[in-house]
N, C-alpha and C positions, 0 to 999 in steps of 0.2 A: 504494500500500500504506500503510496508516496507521502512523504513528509507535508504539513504543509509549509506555506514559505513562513521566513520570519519576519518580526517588522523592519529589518534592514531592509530583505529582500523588495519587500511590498515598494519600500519608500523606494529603493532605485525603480523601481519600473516605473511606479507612476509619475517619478522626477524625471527621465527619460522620454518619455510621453508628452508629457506636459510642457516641459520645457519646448520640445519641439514644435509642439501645440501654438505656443504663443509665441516665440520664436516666426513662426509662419504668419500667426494674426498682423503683429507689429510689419512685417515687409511687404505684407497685403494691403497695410493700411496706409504704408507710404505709396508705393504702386498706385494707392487710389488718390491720391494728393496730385502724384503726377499727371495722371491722367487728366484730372479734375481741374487743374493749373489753368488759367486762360493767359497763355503764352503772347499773343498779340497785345494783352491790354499791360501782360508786365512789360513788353518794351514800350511803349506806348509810355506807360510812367516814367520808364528808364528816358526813355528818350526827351520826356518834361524835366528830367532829375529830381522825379516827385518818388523816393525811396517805399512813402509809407504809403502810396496806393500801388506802389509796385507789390512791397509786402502783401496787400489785402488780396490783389488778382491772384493771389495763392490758393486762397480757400484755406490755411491753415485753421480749421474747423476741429473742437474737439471729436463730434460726433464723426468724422473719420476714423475714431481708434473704438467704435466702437468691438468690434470682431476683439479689438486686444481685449478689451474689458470683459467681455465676454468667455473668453478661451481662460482667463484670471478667473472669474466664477465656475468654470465647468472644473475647475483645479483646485480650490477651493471644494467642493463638493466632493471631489474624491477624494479629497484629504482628509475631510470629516467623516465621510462614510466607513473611511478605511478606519480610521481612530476611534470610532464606534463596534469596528468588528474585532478590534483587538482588545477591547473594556472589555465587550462579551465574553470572548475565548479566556479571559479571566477568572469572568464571578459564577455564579452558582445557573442552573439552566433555568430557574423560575424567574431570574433578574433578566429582561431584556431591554437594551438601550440602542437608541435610534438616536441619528443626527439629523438635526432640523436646520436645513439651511435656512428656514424665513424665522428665524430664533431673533429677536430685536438684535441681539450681540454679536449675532453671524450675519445680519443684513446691515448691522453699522460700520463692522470692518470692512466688507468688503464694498461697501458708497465709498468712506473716508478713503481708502486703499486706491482705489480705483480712479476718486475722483483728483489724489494727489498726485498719482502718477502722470495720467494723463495731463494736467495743465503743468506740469512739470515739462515733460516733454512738448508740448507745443509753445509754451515760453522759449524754453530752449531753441527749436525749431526755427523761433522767428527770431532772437540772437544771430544764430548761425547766418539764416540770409540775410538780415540786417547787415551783417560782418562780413560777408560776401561782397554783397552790392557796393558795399561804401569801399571796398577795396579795388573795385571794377572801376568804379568810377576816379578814384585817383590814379590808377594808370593807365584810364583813358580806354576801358576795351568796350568794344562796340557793344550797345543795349542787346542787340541780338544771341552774341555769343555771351553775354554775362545770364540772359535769361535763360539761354539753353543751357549753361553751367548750371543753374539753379533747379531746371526742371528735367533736365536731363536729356538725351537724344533719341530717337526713334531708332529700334534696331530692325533693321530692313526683314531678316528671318519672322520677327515675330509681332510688330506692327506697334510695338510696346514700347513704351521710354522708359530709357535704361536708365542708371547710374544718377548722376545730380547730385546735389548738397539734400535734398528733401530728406529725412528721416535720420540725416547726421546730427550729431550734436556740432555745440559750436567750436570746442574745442578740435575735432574731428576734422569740419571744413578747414580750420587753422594749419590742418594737418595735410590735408590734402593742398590748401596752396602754399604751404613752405614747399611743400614736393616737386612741385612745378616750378618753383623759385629754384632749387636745387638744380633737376635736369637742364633748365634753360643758360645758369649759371657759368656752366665751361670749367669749373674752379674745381681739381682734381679734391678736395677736402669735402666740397658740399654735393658731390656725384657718391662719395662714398658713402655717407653720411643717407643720403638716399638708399644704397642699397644694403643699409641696417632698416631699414622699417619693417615691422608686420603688416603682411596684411597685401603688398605689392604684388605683382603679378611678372613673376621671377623669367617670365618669357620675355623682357625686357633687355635683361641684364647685362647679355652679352651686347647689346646695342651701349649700353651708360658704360661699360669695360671700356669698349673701344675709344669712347669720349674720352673717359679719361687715360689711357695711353696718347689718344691725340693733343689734348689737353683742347678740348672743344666742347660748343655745347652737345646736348643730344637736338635731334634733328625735330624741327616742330611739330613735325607730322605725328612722329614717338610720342614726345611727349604729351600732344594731347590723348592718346591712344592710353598711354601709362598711366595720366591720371585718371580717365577714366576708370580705367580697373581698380588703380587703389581705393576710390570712392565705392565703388562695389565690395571690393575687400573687407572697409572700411561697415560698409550698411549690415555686411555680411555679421560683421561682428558686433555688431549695436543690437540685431537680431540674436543672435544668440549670447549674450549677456543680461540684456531683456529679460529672454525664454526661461535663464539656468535661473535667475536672481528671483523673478516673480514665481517664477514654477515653482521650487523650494518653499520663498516667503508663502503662499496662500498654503501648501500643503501642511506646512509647519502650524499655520497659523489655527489651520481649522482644526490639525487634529489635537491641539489643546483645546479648541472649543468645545469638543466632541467629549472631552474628561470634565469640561467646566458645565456642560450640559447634563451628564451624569448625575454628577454632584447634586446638581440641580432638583434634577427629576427625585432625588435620595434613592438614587440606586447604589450608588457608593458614598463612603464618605473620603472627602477632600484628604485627610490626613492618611488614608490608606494609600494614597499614590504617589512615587515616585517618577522623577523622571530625570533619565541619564543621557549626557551628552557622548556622541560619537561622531566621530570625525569621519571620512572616506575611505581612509585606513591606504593611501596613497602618497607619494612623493609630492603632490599635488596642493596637499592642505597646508592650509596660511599655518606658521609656526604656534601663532597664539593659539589654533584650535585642537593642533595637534596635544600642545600640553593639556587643554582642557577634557581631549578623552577620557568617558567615566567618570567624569564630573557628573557630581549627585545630588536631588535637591529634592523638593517640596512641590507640592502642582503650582503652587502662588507664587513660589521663591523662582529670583533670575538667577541665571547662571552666569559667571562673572570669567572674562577673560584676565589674565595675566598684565593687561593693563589696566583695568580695572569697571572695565565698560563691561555692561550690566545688558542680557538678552531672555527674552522670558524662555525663546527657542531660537534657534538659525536662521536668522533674515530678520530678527524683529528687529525695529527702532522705536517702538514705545518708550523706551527708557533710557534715549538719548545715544545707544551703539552708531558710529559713526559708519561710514562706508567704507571705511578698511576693512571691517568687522562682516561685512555683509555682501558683498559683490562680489558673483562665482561662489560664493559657498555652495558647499554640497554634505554638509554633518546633517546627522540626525539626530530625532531624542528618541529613545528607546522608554516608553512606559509601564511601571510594572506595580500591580494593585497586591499590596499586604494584607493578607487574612488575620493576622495579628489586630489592625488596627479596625478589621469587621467590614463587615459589607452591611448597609442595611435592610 
């Protein structure tokens, strides 16, 4: 008869999953900005030097990440569901507990949750081409190609605009036109210096070698081609950053709800439950989580990293954890109910 899995297991799948889940919502939800973009009216503004109806002919609308927010709640849900089935396999077979996602406390996380993220990211969004445009504009590039930087180009294959600053952050876009500052450069220091970046599109490379052997630039054609790709590279990785960061946070988040609903219900009592930090058990994990494995605590008590920053589970910032602490994590809390302390 096969084992069944344990809560590690569970949680990699559905972080797996999920992460990927949202991960895809977020790239679909730029794709639809792009689409959505009315490209004539941003030049049109570019071409008045009116920035901030350039900005608006964006649509940068929050109601485009809808799908993300969404693909955030379906992950959520399995988070709590699953953190419900592991109370169960616990306590006694007359005790059964169910997770309620429309629980006031599971439909307030995930508004508050959802609704920070998202105006975070379209803030950000509109930074980036803010920071864009007013950078086009002092070196003089034509409204046309600063708009198409922005919204991206048609790829002839597939009738879709690719690439663009749309769905980067601002620091991101910074990134992408130091890059192109780089190639264009000639300066055997700032070629190499480009071909330290993640994220580039390494089919390049031997074109920026030669440049710098010749000690020239790369050829404009390249470069536009180049950075298009690292801006892909770039979305590639905003998307999956996203996916692993929110995947984690709602599954973590719910399946402490699912212990806090419990409680609730008085099918268990709060002081019977523990919950233990683990880490990924890989080369991978940030140093401070690694020492925190098997850290042990209380359902209410946070778990406290070696700096001193305080997490109820892996991803939260209730309690002021800053984004060191939380970006790419992939730990789990393992919960485990003491019959010592009674079931009611």
């Amino acid at each position: 008869m096969p084992r069944k899995p344990t809560q590690q297991q569970v949680f990699d799948e559905l972080l797996t999953h999920y992460e990927g889940a949202i991960a895809d919502a977020f790239r679909a939800a730029a794709a639809d900005l792009r689409s959505a973009a009315d490209l004539q009216r941003v030049i049109t503004a570019l071409e008045a030097g009116n920035l901030s109806a350039a900005v608006e002919a964006l649509h940068l609308d929050p109601a485009a990440y809808g799908p993300l927010q969404d693909a955030i709640q379906a992950s959520y849900v399995a988070g709590g569901t699953s953190g419900a089935g592991f109370a169960n396999s616990q306590t006694p077979s007359d005790v059964v507990i169910r997770f309620n996602a429309r629980n006031y406390r599971a439909e307030a996380w995930l508004r508050e949750h959802s609704s920070t993220l998202i105006t975070r990211i379209v803030e950000d969004q509109r930074a980036a081409v803010r920071q864009a445009l007013v950078r086009g504009m002092e070196k003089g590039v034509n409204p046309r190609t600063a708009a198409l930087d922005i919204v991206g180009r048609v790829n002839r294959a597939t009738g879709r605009r690719e690439s663009g600053i749309l769905g980067l952050t601002a620091q991101q876009e910074q990134f992408a036109s130091n890059a192109r500052d780089e190639l264009a450069s000639g300066d055997p220091a700032q070629l190499r210096n480009y071909l330290t970046r993640g994220r580039i599109d390494k089919r390049f490379n031997r074109t920026v070698e030669r440049a710098i052997l010749e000690g020239r630039p790369v050829p404009a054609e390249t470069i536009g081609k180049a950075v298009v790709r690292y801006r892909a590279g770039l979305l590639q990785l905003r998307g999956e950053t996203i996916g692993l960061t929110e995947g984690l946070t709602s599954l973590q988040a719910a399946k402490l709800e699912a212990f806090r609903q419990a409680v609730e219900s008085g099918a268990i009592q709060a002081s019977a439950v523990k919950k233990k930090w683990r880490d990924a058990g890989d080369l991978r994990v940030r140093h401070s989580h690694m020492i925190m494995d098997g850290q042990t605590v209380g359902l209410e008590e946070p778990f406290r990293t070696p700096t001193g920053a305080r997490l109820m589970h892996p991803g939260d910032t209730s309690l002021g954890a800053p984004a060191s602490e939380i970006i790419r994590c992939r730990c789990d809390v393992q919960y485990s109910i003491s019959f010592l302390d009674g079931i009611r």
